[in-house]
N, C-alpha and C positions, 0 to 999 in steps of 0.2 A: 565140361570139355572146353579144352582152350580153340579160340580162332585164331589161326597165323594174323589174317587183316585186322583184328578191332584189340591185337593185345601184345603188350611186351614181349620178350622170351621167356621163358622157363625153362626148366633141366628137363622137366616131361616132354615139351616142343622141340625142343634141343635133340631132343630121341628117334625123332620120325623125320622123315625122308625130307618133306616140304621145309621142317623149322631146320635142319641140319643144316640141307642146299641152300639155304636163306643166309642163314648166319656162313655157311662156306663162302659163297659169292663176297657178302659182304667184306670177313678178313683177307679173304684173297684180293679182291679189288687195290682194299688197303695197303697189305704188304707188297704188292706190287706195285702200287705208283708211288710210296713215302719209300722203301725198302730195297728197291728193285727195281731203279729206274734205268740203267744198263742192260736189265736184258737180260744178267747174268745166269739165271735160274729158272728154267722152264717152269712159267705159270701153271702146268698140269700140275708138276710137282710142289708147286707152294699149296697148291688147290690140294691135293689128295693131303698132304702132310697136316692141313687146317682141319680135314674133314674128318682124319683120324685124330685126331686131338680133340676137336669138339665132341665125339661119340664117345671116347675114352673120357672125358668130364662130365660126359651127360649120366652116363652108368656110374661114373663113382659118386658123383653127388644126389642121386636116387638111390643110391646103396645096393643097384643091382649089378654092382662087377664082379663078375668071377671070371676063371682062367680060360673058360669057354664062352664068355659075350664076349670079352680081349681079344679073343682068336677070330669070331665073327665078325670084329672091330674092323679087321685088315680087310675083309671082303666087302663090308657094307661102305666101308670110305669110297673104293672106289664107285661105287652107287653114285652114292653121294657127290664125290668129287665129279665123277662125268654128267652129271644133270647140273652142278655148278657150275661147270667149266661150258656148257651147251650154253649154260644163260649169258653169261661172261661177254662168249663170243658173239652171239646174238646181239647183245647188243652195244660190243661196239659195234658191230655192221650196223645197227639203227643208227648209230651216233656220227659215224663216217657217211652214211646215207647208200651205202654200197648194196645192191643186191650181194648174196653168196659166190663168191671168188668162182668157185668150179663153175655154175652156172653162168659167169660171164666171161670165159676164158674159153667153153666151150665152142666150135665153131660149128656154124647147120651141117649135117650132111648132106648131100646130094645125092641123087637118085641116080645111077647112068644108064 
């Protein structure tokens, strides 16, 4: 059994949720700062478009695609792309040093 932490990818990694979101994050980060540095293309959409791409590669180079894991493909990207996209944004707010936007825009209520 592969470890995401002590090993490269593989097509098998590639297949499940953790090495998907890993390698998603990773080309999204990519194509967005070398690719897309105006902005032009909402990062959700480079993120989902990576995520179906990597699972459609990971099924045909283990030789399990067929027309019903293709169809599952469309669903599970989004999985995928939204636990990438969570990380993404995560941390730039580390990298900015920003608590979460909503949380600091929020103002206290008052009691009357």
């Amino acid at each position: 059994m592969n470890n995401l932490l002590d090993s490269f990818f593989t097509w098998e990694m590639l297949g499940s949720l953790a090495g998907a979101a890993a390698a998603t994050g990773l080309v999204t980060a990519f194509i967005d700062a070398f690719f897309n540095s105006r902005g032009q293309i909402p990062t959700q959409v480079i993120s989902y478009f990576s995520a179906f791409g990597i699972l459609l590669l990971s099924l045909s180079f283990t030789g399990t695609l067929s027309l019903g894991a293709g169809v599952l493909c469309i669903l599970n990207a989004l999985v995928v792309s939204s636990t990438a996209s969570g990380t993404i944004a995560g941390a730039r707010r580390l990298m900015r040093g920003k608590e979460d936007s909503r949380a600091v825009q929020r103002s206290p209520r008052t009691i009357s």
